[in-house]
N, C-alpha and C positions, 0 to 999 in steps of 0.2 A: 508597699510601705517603705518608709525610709527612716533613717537615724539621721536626725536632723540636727541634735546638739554634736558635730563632730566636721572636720577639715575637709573639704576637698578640692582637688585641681580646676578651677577655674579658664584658667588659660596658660601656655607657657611665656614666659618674659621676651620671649621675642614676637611674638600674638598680638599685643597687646603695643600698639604703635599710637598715632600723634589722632587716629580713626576711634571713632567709639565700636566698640566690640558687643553687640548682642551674644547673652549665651543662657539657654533653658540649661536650669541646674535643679535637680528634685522636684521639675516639673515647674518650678516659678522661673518667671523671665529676669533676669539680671540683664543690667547695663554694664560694661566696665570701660575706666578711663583713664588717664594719667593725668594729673593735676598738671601745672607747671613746673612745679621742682621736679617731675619723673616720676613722684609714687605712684602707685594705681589708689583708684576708689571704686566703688560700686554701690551701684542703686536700683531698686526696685526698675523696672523697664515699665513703665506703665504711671501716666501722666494721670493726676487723679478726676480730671476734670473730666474727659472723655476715653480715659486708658489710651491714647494713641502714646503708643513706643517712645519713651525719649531718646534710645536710636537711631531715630525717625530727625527728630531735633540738633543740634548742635550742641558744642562746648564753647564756651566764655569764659576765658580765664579757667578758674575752680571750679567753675557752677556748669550745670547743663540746662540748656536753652528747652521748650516745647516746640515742637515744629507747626503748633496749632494755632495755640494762641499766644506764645510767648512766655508760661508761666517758666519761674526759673529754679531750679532747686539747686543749694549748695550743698556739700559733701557728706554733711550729717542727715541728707533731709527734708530739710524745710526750707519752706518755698524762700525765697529774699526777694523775689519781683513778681509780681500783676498786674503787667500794662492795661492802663484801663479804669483800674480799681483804684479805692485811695485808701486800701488794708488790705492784706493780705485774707484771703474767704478761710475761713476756717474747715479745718481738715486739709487745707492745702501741705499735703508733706507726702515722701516716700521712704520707703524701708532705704535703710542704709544698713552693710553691710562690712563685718570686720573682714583686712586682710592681711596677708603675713607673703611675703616673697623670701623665696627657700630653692635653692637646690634649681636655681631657674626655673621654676615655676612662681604663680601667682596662686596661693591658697585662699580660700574663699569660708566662711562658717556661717553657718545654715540654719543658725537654732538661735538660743536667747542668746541677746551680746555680750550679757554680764557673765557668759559660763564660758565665753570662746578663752582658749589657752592655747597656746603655740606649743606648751612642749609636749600638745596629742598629736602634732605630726611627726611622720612615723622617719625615726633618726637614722643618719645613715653616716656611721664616723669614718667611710672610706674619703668622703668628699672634704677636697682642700688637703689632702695626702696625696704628695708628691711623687710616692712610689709607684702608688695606683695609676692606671689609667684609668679613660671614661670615652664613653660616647653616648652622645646627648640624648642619642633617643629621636622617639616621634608620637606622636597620638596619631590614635584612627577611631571612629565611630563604627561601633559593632551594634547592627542591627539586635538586639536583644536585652532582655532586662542582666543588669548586672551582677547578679545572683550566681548566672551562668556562668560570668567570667570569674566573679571569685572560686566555684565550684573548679572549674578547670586548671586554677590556679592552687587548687589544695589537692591534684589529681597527679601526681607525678609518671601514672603507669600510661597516660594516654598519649603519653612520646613515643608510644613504641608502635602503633599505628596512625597516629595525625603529622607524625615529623619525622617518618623514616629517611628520610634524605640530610635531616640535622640535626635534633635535640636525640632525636631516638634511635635504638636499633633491638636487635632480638632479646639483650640481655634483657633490656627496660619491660617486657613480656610477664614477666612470673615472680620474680622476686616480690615478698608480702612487706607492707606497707605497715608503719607506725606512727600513730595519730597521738599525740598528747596535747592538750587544752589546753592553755595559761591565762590569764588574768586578762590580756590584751585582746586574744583569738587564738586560732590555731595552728600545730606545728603536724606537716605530715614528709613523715622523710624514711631512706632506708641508705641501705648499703648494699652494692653489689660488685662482687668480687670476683677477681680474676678476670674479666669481661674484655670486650674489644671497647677501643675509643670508639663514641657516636662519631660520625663526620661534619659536623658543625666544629666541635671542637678537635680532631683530628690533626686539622690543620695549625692550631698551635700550640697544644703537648708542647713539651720541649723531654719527652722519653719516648723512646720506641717500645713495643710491643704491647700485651694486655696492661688493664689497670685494674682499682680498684676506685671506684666510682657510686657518690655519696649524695643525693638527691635530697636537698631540705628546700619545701615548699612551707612557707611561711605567712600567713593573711591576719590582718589586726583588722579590727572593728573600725568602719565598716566596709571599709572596702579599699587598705593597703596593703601589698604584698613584696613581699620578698624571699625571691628564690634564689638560692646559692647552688655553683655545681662547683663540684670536687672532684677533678682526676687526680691519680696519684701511681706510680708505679703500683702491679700488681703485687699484694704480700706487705704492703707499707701500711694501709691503710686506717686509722684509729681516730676515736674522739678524744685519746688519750694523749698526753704526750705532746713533742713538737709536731708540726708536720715534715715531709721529705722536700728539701732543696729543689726538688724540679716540679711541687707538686701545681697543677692548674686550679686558679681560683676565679667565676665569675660572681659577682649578683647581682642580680637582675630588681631592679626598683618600680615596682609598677602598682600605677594609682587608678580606680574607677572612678569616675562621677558620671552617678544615674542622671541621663536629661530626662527623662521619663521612666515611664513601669517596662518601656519595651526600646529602646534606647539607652547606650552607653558612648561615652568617652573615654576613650581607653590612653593611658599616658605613660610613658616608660623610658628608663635609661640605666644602661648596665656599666659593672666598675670593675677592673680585671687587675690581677696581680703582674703581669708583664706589659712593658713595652710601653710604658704612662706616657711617651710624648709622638710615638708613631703614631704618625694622622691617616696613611692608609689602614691599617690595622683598625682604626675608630672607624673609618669609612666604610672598611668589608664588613667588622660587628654591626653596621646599624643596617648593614642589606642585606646581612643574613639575617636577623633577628625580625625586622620587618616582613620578610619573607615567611619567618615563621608562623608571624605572629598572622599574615595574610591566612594563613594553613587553619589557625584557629579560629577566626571571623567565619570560613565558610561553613565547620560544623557548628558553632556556637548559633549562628540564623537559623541552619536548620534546625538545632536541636529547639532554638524558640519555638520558631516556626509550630514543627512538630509536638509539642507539651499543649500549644497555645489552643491546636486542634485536635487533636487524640480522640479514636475514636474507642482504644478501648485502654486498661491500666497498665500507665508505665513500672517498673520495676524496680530496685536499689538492686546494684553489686556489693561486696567487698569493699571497695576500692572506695565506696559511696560514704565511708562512712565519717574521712573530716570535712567533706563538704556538709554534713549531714548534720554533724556536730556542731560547725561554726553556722549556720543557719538556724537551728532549735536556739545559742545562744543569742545571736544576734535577734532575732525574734525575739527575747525576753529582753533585752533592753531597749525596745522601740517599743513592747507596750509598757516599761518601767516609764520610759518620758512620755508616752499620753498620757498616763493617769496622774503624772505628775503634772501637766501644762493643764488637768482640768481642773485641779485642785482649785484655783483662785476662783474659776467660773461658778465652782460649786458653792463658793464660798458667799458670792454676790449672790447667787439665785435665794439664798439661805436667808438675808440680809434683807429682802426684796421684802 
């Protein structure tokens, strides 16, 4: 099941060229394109006459061409040509589709048009601050429903066996985890103190020795995350207060879109407190980071994999429990919007 009145990544702005772009998003086929000024658009992928692909078809101008029989559809929809015809056949039209470009991506909204709102994409006030650095990032396709990746996304402790070579080390092992719920989705974070740097980040500390190191994994409904790491000299460390002159800040901006129940788009780009116009330093964060994120595609297949066939009952940890949480809620507003999307049906049947 999916939350379908809500934002999600479509493709990044550089994806999306002069080519029509196929993309299963929640399980429907989308089209996307760029008009002539450069905007993108998007449309239903399936020509009504005989569903053949209209990325199968071509672009004219504004409109998209059929590759069948020539029907044409403009940017809202509806057909404007029927070679052949002398009216356009009724029912000739496809879904059209709001979008918003943000953050180098192309956002895409999934649900009624009259409810899509831009400012439920999930904000990120570091971008366009010149102090900050950034590296753009990358998407990868992770074999699995994206339930998984939000879950490992609200799992902070599982750095300390999936990423011992970068996100993680021993400390990331035992320190207890704190989950608090807010209005958006969930926060699970801790603090660990006096500890050695991971080696991911090791390499740009700008202090030597132990730290004090602050884990906040962050997921909004239905599927935006943001993780923040926090080194800091050991003994400095506070949500109080200024922070320390040397201290290391990254976050990590990362977006799911379900193409299916067992299929993901995974899409990401991190923003750092040093070194905002070092372009190696952007170069080594997107190889190390994709590296990692490789580390979590191979147990995230398994762990499908293995749920999908189980032959006897999996279990919950500790640790299970804002995955646990941001599921049970998010669950309760995906069936708040069915029962709402059936309201009108019931209403006609009633009528009948």
């Amino acid at each position: 099941m999916f939350l379908r009145n809500a934002w999600y990544v479509a493709a990044s702005e550089a994806e999306l060229g002069e080519d029509l772009y196929p993309a299963t998003i929640l399980g429907e086929k989308v089209v996307l394109f760029r008009k002539t000024d450069g905007t993108p658009a998007a449309l239903e992928d399936a020509c009504p006459h005989r569903k053949l692909p209209l990325s199968m078809g071509r672009r004219q101008g504004d409109t998209l061409e059929c590759g069948y029989h020539g029907l044409t559809f403009d940017c809202s929809g509806s057909c404007v040509r029927a070679p052949g015809s002398s009216r356009i056949p009724q029912g000739a039209r496809v879904r059209s589709y709001p979008l918003e470009q943000r953050y180098g991506l192309i956002w895409i909204w999934m649900g009624a048009v009259e409810l899509a709102d831009p400012s439920k994409i999930c904000d990120v006030p570091e971008w366009g601050d010149s102090t900050w650095g950034m590296n753009r990032g990358d998407s990868m396709i992770v074999a699995c429903n994206y339930l998984y990746v939000t879950d490992n996304l609200l799992d902070p402790s599982h750095v300390a066996w999936v990423h011992q070579s970068s996100f993680g080390n021993a400390a990331c092992a035992e320190e207890p985890l704190k989950t608090t719920v807010t209005d958006v989705g969930v926060i699970v974070s801790r603090w660990m103190r006096d500890v050695e740097v991971a080696p991911f980040y090791a390499k740009f500390v700008q202090f030597s020795g132990h730290c004090d190191r602050k884990q906040h994994y962050e997921v909004h409904y239905p599927a935006q995350a943001i993780i923040k790491a926090l080194f800091t000299p050991a003994g400095t460390g506070s949500d109080e207060g200024p922070l320390h002159e040397q201290v290391f800040l990254m976050n990590s901006y990362n977006f799911m879109t379900p193409i299916d129940e067992s299929n993901t788009r995974y899409y990401w780009f991190q923003m750092r407190n040093f070194d905002p116009t070092n372009e190696a330093v952007s170069r080594e964060f997107d190889a190390d980071v994709r590296h990692a994120f490789s580390e979590d595609r191979v147990i995230l297949e398994a762990v499908h994999s293995g749920l999908s066939n189980k032959q006897t009952p999996n279990i919950d940890l500790a640790s299970d429990s804002g995955p646990l949480r941001f599921r049970r809620n998010l669950n309760k507003l995906i069936e708040q919007e069915q029962a709402s999307s059936l309201i009108p049906l019931v209403k006609q049947h009633a009528e009948v």
